[in-house]
Structures are given as structure tokens and as C-alpha cells.
C-alpha positions in Angstrom: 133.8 147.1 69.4 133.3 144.4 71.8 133.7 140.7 71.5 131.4 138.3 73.0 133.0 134.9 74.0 131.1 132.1 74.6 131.7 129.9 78.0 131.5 126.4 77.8 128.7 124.8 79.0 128.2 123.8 82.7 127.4 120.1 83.1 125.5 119.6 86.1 125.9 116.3 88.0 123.6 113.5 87.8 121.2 113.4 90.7 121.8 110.2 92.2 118.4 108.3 92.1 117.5 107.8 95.7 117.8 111.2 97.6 119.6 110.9 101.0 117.0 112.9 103.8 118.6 115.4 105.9 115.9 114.6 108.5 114.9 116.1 112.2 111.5 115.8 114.2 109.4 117.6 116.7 106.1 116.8 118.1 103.8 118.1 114.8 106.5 118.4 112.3 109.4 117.3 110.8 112.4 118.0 108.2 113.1 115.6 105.4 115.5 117.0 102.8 115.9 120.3 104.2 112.0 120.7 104.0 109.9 121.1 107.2 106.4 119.4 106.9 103.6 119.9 109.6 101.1 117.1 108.2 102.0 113.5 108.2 104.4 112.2 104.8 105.0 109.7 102.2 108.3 108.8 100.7 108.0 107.1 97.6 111.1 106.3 95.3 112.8 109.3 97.3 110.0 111.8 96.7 108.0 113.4 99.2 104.3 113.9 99.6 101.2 114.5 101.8 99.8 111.3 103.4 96.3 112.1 101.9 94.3 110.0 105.4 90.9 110.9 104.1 90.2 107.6 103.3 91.0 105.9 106.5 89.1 108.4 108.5 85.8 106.4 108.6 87.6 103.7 110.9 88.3 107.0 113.3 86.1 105.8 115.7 87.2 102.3 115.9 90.6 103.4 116.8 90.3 106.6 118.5 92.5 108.0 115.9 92.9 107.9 112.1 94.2 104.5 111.3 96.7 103.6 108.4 94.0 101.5 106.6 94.1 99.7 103.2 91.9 102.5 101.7 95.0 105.0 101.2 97.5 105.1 98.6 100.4 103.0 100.1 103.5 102.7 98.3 104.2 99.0 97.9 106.5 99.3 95.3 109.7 98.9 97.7 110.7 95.9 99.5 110.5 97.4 102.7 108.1 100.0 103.7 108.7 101.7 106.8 105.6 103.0 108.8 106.7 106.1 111.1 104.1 105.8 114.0 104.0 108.9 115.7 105.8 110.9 118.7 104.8 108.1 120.7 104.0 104.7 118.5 100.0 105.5 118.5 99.3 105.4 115.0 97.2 102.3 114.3 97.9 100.3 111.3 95.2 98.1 110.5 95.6 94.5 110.5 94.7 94.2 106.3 97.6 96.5 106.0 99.7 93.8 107.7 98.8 90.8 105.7 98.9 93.0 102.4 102.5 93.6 103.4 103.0 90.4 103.6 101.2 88.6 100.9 103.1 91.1 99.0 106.7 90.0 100.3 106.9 93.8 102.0 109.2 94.0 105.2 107.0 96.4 107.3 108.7 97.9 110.1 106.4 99.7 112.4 108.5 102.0 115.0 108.1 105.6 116.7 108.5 108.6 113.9 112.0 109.6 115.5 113.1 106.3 114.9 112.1 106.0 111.8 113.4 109.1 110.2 116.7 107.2 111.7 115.7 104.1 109.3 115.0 106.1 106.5 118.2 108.0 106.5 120.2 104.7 106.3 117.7 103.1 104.0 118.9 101.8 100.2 116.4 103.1 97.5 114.1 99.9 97.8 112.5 101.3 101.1 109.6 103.8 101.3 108.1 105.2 104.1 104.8 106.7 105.8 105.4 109.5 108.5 103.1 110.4 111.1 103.7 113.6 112.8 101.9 113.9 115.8 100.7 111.1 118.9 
């Protein structure tokens, strides 16, 4: 006859509700949290997702390149949104993005990708970012 013996319960910490981003970058991709991604990002409130750029591509030809335009889902609820603009800074963000950042009382710091991931590592939980990937 055997007898069983229950073990206590493990608790498991509370996730802290900003998560810190182990972050890297290479021309096309980059690591966020351990996580590579090969399409351009948004961190919102710590969470990670595609940039979904459909929307802005009709202003393509205006820029040479898909724009950050108003018509995508930014995430404005943060004080500061940081806007990762590529290898090389040639992402475009469209003037209307500006002044909505602004009329909203958003800091918007536009910088090169690298740089940004930099930002974002050392960033409280009241910034949000948009990574480009590539240019």
C-alpha cells in the first residue's frame, strides 16, 4: 500500500506589468523578448504585434516607400511613442501623424531602428513603440 502526499502548491511570481525587451537587430529582423520578428512591430503596453501597413500603402507612391500614416492602428495610449525608422532612418512618418502626436500631448521620438530598440529597452511602461525592420 502506497501513500500519496500532496505538495504544496507552487506560487508563481507576479509578472511585472511592463515586460523588459531582450532586444537585438539586423537588416530585416529583429529580437524583442527573445522573439525574432522579420516584418515591422508594434509594442503596445509591453505586447508585441505585426504593424499591419496595409492602410498606409496607398500613399506608397508619394513617398517611395510605405509611410507610417494616420490610417494605421497607432498606439497613442502612452505618453511617448517611439517610432523605430528603419536600418537607416527612411521610414516616412507623415506629417498628420506628427500633429496627432502632438495635439494629443505624445512625445514622438523618431530615430534609426537600432537606436530605438536602445530607447525601448530603457523605456518605463508609458512608452510604446513602432519598429521598422528594413531601409
Amino acid at each position: 500500500m502506497s501513500t500519496h502526499v500532496e505538495s504544496p502548491s507552487v506560487r508563481m511570481p507576479k509578472r511585472p506589468t511592463r515586460k523588459k525587451h531582450r532586444a537585438g537587430f539586423a537588416f530585416g529582423s529583429l529580437v524583442l523578448g527573445g522573439r525574432t520578428y522579420e516584418h515591422d512591430v508594434v509594442v503596445s503596453a509591453g505586447r508585441v504585434r505585426k504593424r499591419k501597413k496595409r492602410p498606409s500603402k496607398r500613399y506608397r507612391d508619394w513617398f517611395g516607400h510605405t509611410p507610417l500614416s494616420m490610417d494605421e492602428d497607432i498606439p497613442w495610449d502612452c505618453e511617448r511613442l517611439i517610432v523605430g525608422t528603419g536600418a537607416y532612418g527612411a521610414l516616412p512618418v507623415m506629417v498628420e501623424v506628427k500633429r496627432e502626436a502632438h495635439r494629443r500631448g505624445v512625445e514622438l521620438v523618431m530615430m534609426p531602428t537600432p537606436r530605438a530598440i536602445d530607447e525601448l529597452e530603457k523605456a518605463g511602461p508609458s512608452t510604446n513603440a513602432i519598429l521598422h525592420v528594413t531601409c
